[in-house]
mmCIF file of the N, C-alpha and C atoms, coordinates in Angstrom:
data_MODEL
# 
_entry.id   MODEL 
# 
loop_
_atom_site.group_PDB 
_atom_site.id 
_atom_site.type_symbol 
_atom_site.label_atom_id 
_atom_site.label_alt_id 
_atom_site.label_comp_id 
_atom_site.label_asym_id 
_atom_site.label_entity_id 
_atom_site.label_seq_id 
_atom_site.pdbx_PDB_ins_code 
_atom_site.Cartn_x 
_atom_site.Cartn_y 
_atom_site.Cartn_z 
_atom_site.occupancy 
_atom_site.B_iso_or_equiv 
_atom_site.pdbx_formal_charge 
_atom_site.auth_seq_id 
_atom_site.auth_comp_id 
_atom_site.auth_asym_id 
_atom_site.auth_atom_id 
_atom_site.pdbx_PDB_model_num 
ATOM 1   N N  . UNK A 1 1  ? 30.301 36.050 -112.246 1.00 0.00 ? 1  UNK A N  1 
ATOM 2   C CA . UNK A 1 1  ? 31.561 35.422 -111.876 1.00 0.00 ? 1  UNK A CA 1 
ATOM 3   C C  . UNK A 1 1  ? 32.413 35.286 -113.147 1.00 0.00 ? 1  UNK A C  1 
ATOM 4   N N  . UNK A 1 2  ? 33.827 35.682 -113.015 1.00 0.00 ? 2  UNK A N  1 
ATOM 5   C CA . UNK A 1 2  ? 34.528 35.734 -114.022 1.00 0.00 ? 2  UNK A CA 1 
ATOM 6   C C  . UNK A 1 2  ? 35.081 34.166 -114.452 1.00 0.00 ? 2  UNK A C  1 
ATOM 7   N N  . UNK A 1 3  ? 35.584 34.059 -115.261 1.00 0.00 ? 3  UNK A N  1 
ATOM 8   C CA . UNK A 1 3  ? 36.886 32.937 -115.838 1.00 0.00 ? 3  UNK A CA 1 
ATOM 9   C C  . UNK A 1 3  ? 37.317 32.305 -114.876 1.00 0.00 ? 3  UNK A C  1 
ATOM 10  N N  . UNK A 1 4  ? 38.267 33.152 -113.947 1.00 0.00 ? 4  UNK A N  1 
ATOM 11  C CA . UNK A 1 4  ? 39.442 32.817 -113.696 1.00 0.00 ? 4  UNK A CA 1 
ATOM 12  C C  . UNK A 1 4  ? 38.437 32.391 -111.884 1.00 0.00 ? 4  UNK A C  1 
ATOM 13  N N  . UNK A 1 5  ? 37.734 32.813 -111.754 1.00 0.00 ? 5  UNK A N  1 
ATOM 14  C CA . UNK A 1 5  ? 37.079 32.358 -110.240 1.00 0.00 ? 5  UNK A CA 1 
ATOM 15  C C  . UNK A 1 5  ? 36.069 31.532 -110.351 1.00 0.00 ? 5  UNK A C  1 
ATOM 16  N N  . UNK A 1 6  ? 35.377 31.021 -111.567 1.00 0.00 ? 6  UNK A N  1 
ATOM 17  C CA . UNK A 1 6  ? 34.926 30.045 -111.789 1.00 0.00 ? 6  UNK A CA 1 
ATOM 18  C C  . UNK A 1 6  ? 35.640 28.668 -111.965 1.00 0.00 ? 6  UNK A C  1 
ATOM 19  N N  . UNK A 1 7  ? 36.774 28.722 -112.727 1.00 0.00 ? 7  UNK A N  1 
ATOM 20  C CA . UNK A 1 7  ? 38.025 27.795 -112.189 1.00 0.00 ? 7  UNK A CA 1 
ATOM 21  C C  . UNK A 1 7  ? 38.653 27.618 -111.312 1.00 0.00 ? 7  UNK A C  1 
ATOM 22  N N  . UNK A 1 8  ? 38.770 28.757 -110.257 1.00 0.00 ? 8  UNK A N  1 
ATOM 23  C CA . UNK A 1 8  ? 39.227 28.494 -109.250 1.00 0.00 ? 8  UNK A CA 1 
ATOM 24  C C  . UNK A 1 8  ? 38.193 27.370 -108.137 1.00 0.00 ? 8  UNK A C  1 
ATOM 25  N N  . UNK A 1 9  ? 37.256 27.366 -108.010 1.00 0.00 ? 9  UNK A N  1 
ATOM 26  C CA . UNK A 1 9  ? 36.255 26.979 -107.272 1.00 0.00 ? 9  UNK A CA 1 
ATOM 27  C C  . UNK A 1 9  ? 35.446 25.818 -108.245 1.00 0.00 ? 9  UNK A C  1 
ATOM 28  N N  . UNK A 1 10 ? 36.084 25.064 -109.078 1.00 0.00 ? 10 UNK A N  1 
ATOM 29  C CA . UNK A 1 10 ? 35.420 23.902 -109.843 1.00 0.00 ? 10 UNK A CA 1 
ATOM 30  C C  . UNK A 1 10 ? 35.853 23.106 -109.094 1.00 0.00 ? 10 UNK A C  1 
ATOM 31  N N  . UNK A 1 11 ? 34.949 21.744 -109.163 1.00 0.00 ? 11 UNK A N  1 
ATOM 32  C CA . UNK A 1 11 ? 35.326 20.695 -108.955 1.00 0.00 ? 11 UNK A CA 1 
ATOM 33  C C  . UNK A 1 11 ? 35.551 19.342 -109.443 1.00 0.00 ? 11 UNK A C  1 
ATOM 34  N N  . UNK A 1 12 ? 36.359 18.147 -109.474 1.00 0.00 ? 12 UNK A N  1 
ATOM 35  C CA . UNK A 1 12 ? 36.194 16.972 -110.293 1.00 0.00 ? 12 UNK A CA 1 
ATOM 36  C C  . UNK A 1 12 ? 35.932 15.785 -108.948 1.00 0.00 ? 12 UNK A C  1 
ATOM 37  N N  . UNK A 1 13 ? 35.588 14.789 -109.585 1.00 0.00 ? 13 UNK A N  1 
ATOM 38  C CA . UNK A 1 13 ? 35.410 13.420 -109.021 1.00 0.00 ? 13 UNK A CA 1 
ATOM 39  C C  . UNK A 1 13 ? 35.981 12.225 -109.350 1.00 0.00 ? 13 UNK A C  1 
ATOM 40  N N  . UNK A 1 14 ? 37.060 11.946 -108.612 1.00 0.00 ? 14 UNK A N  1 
ATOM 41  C CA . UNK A 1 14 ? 38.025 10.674 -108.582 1.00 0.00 ? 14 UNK A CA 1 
ATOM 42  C C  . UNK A 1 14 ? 37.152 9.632  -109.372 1.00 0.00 ? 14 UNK A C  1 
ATOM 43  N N  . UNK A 1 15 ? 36.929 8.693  -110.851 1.00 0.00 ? 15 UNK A N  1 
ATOM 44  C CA . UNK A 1 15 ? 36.169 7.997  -111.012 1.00 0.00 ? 15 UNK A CA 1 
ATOM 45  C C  . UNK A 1 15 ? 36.233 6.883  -110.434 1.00 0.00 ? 15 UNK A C  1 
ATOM 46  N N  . UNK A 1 16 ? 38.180 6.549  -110.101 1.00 0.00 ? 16 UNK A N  1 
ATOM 47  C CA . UNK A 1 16 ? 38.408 5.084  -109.308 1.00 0.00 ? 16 UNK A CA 1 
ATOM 48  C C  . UNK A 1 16 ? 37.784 5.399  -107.403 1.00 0.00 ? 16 UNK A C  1 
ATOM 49  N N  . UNK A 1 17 ? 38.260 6.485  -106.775 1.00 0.00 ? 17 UNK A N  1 
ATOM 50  C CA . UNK A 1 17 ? 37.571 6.369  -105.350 1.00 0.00 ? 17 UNK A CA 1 
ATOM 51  C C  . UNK A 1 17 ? 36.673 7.618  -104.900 1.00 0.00 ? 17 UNK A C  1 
ATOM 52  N N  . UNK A 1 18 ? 36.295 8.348  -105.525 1.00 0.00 ? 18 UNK A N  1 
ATOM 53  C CA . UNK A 1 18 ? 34.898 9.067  -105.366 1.00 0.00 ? 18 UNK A CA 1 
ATOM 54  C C  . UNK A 1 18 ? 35.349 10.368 -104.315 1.00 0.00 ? 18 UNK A C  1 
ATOM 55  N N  . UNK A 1 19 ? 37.090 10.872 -104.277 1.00 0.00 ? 19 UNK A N  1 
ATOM 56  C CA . UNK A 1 19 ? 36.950 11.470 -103.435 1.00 0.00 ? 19 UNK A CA 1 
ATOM 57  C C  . UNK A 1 19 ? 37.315 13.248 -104.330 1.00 0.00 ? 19 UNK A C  1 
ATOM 58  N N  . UNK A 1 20 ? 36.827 14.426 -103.859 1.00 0.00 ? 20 UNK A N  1 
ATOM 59  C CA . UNK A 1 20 ? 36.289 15.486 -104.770 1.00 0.00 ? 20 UNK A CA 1 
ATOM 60  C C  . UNK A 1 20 ? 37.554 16.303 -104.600 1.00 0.00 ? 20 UNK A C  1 
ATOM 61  N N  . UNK A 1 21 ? 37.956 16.457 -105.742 1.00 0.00 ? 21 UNK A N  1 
ATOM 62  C CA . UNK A 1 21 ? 39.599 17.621 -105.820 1.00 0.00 ? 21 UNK A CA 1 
ATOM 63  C C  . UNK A 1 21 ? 39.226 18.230 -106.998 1.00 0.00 ? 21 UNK A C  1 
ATOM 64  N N  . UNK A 1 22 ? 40.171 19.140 -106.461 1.00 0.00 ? 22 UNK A N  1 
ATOM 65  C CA . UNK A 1 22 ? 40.408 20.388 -107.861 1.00 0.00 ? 22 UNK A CA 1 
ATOM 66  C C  . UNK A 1 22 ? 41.303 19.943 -108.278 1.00 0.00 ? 22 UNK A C  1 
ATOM 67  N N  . UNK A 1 23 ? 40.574 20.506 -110.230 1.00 0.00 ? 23 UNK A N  1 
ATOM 68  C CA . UNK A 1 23 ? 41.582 19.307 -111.073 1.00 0.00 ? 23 UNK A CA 1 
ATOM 69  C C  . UNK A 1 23 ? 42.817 19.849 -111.104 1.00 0.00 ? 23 UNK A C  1 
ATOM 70  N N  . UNK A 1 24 ? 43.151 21.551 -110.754 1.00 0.00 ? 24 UNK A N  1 
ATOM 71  C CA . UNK A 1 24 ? 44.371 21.413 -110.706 1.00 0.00 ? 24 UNK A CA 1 
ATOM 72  C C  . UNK A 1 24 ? 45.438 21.221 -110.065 1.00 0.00 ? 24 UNK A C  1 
ATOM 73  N N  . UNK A 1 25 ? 45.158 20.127 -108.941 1.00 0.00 ? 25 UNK A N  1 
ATOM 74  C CA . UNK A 1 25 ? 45.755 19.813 -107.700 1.00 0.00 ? 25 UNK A CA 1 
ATOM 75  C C  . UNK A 1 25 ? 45.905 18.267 -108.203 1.00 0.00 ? 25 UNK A C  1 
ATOM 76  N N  . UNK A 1 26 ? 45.921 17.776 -109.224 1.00 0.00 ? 26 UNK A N  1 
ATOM 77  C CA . UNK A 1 26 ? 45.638 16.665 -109.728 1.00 0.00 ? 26 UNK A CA 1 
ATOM 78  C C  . UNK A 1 26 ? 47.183 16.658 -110.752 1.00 0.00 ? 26 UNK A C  1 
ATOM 79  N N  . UNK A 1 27 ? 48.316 15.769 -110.931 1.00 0.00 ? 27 UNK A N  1 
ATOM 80  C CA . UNK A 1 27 ? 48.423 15.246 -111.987 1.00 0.00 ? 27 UNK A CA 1 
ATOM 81  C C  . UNK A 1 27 ? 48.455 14.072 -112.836 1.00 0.00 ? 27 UNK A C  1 
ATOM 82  N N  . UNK A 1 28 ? 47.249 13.413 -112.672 1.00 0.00 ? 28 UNK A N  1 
ATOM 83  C CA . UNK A 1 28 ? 46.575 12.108 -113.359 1.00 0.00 ? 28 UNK A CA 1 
ATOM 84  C C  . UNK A 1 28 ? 45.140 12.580 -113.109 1.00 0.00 ? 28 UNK A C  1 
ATOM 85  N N  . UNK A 1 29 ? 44.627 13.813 -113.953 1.00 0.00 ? 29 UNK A N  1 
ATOM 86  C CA . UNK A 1 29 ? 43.332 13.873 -114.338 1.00 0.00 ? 29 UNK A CA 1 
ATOM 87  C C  . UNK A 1 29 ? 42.970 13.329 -115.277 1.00 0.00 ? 29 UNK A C  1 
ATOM 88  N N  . UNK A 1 30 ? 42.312 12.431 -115.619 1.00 0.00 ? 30 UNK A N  1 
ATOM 89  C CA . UNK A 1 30 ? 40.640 12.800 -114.103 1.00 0.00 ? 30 UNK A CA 1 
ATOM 90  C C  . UNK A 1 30 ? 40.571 11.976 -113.252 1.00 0.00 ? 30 UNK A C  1 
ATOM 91  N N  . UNK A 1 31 ? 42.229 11.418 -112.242 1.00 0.00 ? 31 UNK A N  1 
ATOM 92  C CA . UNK A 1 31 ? 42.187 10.997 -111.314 1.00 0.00 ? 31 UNK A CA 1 
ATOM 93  C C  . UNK A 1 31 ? 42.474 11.759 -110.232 1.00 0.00 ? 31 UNK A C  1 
ATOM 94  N N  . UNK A 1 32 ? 42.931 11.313 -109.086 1.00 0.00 ? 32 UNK A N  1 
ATOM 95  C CA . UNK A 1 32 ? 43.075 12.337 -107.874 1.00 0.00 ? 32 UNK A CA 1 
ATOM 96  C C  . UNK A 1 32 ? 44.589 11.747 -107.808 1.00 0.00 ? 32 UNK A C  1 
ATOM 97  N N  . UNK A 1 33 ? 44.837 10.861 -108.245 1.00 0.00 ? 33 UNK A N  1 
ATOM 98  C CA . UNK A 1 33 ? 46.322 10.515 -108.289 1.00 0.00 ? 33 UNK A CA 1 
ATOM 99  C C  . UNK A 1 33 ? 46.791 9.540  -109.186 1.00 0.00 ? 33 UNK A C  1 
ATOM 100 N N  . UNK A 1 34 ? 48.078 9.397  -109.105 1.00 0.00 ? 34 UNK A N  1 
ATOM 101 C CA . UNK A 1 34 ? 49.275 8.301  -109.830 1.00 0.00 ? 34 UNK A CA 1 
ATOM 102 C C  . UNK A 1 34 ? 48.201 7.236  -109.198 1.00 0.00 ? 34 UNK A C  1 
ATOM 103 N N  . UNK A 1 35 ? 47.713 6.756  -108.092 1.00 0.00 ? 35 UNK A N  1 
ATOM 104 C CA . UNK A 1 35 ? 47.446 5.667  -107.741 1.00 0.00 ? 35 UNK A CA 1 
ATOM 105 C C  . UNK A 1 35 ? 45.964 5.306  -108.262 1.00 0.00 ? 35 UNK A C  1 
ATOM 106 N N  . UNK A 1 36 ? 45.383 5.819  -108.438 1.00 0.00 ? 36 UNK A N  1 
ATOM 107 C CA . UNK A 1 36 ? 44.106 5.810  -108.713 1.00 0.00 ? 36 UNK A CA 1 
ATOM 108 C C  . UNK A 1 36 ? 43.995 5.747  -110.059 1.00 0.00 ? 36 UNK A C  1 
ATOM 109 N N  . UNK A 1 37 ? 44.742 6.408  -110.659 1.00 0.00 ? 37 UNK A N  1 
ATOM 110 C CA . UNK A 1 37 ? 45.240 5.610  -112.182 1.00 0.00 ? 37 UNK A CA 1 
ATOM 111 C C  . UNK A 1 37 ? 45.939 4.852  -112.343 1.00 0.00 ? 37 UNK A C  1 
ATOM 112 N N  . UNK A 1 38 ? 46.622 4.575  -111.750 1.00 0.00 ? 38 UNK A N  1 
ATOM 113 C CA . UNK A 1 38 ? 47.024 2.971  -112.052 1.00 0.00 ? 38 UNK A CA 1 
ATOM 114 C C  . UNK A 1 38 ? 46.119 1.810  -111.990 1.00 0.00 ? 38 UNK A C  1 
ATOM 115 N N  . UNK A 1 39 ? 45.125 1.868  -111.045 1.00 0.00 ? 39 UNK A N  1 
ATOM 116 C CA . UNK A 1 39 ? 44.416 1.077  -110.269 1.00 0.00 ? 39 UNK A CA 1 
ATOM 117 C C  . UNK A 1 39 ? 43.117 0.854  -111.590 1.00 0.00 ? 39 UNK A C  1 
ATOM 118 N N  . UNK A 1 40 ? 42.500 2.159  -111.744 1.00 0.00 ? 40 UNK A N  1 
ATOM 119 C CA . UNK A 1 40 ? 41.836 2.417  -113.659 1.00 0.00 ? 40 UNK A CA 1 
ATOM 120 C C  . UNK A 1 40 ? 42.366 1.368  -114.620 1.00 0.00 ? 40 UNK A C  1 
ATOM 121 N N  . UNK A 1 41 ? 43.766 1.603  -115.101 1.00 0.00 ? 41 UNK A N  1 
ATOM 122 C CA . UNK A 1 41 ? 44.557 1.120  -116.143 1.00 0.00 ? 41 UNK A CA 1 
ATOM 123 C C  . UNK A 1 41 ? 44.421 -0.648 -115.306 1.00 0.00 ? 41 UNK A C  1 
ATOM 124 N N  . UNK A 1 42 ? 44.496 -0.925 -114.124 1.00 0.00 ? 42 UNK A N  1 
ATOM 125 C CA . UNK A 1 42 ? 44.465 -2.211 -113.651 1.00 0.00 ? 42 UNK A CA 1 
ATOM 126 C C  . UNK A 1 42 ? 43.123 -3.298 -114.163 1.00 0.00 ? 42 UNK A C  1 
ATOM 127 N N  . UNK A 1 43 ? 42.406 -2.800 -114.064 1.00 0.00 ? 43 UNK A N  1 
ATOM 128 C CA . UNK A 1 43 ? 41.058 -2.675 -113.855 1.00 0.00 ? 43 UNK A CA 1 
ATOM 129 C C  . UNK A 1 43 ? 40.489 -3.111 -115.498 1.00 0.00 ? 43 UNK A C  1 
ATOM 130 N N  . UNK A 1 44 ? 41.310 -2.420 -116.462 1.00 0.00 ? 44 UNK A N  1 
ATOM 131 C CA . UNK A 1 44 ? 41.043 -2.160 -117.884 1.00 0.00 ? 44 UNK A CA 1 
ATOM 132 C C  . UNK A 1 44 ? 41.627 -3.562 -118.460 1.00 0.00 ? 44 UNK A C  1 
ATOM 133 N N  . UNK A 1 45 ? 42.700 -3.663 -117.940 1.00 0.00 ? 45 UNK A N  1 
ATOM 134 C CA . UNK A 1 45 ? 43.803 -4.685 -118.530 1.00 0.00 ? 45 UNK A CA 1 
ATOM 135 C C  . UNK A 1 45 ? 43.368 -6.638 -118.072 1.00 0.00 ? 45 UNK A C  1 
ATOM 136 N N  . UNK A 1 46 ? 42.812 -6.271 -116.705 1.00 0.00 ? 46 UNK A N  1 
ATOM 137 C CA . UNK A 1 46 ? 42.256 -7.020 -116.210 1.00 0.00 ? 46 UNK A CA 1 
ATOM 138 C C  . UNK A 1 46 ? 41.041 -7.943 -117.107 1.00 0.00 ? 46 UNK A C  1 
ATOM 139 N N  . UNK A 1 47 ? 40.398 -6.526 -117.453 1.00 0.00 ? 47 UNK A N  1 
ATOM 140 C CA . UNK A 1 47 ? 38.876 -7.013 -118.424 1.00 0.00 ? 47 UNK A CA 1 
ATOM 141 C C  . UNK A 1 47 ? 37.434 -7.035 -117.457 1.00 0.00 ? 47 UNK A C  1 
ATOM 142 N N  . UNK A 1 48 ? 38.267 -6.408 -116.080 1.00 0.00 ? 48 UNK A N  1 
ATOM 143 C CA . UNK A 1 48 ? 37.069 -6.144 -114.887 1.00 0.00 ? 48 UNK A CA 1 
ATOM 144 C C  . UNK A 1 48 ? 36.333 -4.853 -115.272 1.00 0.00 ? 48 UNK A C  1 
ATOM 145 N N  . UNK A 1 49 ? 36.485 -4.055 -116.436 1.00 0.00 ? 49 UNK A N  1 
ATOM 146 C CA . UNK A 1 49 ? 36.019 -3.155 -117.399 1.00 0.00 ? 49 UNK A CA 1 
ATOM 147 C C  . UNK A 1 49 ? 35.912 -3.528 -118.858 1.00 0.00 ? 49 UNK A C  1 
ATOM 148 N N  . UNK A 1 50 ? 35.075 -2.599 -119.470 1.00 0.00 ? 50 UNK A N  1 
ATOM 149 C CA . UNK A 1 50 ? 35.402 -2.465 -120.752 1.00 0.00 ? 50 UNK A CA 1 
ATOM 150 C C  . UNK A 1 50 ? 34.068 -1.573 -121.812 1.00 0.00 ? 50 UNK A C  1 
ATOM 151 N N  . UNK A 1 51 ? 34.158 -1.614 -122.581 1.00 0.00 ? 51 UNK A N  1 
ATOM 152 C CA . UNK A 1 51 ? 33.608 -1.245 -123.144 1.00 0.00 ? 51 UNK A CA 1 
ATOM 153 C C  . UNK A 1 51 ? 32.341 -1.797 -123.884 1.00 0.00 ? 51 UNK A C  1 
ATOM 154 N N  . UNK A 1 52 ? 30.744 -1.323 -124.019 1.00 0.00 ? 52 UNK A N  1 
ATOM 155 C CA . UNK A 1 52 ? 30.017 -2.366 -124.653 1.00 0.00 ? 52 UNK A CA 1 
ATOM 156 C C  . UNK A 1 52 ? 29.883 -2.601 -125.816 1.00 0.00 ? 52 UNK A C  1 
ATOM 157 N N  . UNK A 1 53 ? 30.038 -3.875 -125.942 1.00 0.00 ? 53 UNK A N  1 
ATOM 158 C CA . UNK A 1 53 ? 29.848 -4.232 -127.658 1.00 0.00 ? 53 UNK A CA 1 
ATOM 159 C C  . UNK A 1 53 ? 28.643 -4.730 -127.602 1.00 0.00 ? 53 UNK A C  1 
ATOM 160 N N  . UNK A 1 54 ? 27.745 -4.709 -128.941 1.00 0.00 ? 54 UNK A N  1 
ATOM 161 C CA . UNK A 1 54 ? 26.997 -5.517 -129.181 1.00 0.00 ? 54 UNK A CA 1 
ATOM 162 C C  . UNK A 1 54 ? 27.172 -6.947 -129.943 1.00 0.00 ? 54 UNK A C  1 
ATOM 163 N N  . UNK A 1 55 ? 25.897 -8.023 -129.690 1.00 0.00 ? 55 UNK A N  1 
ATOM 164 C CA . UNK A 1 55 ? 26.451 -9.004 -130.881 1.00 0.00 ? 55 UNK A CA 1 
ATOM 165 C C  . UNK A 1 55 ? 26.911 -8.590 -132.377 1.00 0.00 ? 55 UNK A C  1 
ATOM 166 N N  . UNK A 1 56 ? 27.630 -9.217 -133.003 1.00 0.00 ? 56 UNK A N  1 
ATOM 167 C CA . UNK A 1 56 ? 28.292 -9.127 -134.388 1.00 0.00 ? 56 UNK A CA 1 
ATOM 168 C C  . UNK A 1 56 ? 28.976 -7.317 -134.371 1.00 0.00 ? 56 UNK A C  1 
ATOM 169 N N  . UNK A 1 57 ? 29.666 -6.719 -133.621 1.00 0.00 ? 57 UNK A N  1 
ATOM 170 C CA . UNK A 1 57 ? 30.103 -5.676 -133.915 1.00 0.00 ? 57 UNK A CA 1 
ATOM 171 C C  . UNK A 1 57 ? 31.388 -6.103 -134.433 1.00 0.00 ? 57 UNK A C  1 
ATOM 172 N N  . UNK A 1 58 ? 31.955 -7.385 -133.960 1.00 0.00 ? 58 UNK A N  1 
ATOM 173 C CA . UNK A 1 58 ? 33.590 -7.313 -134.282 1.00 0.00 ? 58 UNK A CA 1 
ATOM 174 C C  . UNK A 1 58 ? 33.700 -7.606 -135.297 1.00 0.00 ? 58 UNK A C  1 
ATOM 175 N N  . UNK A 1 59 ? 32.919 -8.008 -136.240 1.00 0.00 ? 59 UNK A N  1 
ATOM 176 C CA . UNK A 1 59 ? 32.630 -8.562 -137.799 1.00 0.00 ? 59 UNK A CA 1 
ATOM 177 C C  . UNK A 1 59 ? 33.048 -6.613 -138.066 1.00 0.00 ? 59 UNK A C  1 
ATOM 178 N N  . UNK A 1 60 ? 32.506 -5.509 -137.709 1.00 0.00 ? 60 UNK A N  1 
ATOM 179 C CA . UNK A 1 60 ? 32.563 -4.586 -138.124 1.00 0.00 ? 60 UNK A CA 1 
ATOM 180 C C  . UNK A 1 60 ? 34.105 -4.024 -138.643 1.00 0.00 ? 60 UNK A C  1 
ATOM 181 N N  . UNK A 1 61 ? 35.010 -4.605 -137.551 1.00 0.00 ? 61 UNK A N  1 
ATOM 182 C CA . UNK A 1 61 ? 36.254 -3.925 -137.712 1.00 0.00 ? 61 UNK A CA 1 
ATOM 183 C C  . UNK A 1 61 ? 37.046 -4.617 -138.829 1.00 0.00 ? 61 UNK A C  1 
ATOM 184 N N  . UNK A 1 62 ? 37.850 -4.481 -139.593 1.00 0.00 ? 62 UNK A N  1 
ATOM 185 C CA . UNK A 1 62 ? 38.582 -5.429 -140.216 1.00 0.00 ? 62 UNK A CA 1 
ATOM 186 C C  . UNK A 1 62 ? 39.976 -4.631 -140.523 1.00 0.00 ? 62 UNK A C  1 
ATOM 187 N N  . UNK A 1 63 ? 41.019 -5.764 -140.389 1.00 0.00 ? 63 UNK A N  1 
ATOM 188 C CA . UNK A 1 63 ? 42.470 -5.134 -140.088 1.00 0.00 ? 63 UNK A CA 1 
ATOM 189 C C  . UNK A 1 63 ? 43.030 -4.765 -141.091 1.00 0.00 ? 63 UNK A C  1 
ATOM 190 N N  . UNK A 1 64 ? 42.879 -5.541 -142.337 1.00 0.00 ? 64 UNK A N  1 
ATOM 191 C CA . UNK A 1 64 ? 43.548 -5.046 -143.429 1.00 0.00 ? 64 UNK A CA 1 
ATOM 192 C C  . UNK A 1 64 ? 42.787 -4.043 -144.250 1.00 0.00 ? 64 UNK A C  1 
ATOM 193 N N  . UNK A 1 65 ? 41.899 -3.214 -143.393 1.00 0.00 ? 65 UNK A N  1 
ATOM 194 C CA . UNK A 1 65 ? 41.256 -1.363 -143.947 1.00 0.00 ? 65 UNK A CA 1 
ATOM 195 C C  . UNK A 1 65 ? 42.255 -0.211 -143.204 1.00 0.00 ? 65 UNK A C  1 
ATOM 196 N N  . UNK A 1 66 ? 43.795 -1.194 -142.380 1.00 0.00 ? 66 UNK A N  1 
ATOM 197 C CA . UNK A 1 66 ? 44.494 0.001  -141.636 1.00 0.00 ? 66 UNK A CA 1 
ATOM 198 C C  . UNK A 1 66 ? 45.412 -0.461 -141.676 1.00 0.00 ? 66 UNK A C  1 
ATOM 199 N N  . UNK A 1 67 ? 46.464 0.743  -141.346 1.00 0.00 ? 67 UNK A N  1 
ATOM 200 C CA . UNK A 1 67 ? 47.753 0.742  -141.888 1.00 0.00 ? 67 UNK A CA 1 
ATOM 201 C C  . UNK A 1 67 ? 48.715 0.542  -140.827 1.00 0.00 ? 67 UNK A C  1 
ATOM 202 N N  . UNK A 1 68 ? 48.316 -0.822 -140.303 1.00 0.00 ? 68 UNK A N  1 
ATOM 203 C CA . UNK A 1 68 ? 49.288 -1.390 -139.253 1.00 0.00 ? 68 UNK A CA 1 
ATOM 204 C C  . UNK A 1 68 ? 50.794 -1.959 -139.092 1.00 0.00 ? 68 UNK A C  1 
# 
């Protein structure tokens, strides 16, 4: 199978609602839509996500090593 028919026939997965599109039928990949990214970005801002820290990581960062 070439390039161009292996892309044609890929698939992605909505991470906010689980439903399966081709990404290039998509413009808010790697969502399936404007709405489903928004809903992501909601979600983030909220703090109903995030990222894991461990104890004492934020000791790690320090502000005045960047050029803010």
């Amino acid at each position: 199978m070439d390039w161009e028919a292996r892309r044609a026939t890929r698939r992605s997965t909505c991470p906010t609602c689980g439903v399966i599109f081709a990404p290039g039928s998509s413009e808010a990949m790697p969502f399936c839509s404007p709405r489903c990214r928004s809903i992501d970005l909601g979600r983030w801002l909220n703090e109903e996500i995030s990222l894991p820290v461990e104890p004492g990581d934020e000791e790690a960062w320090d502000l005045d090593d960047f050029d803010c």
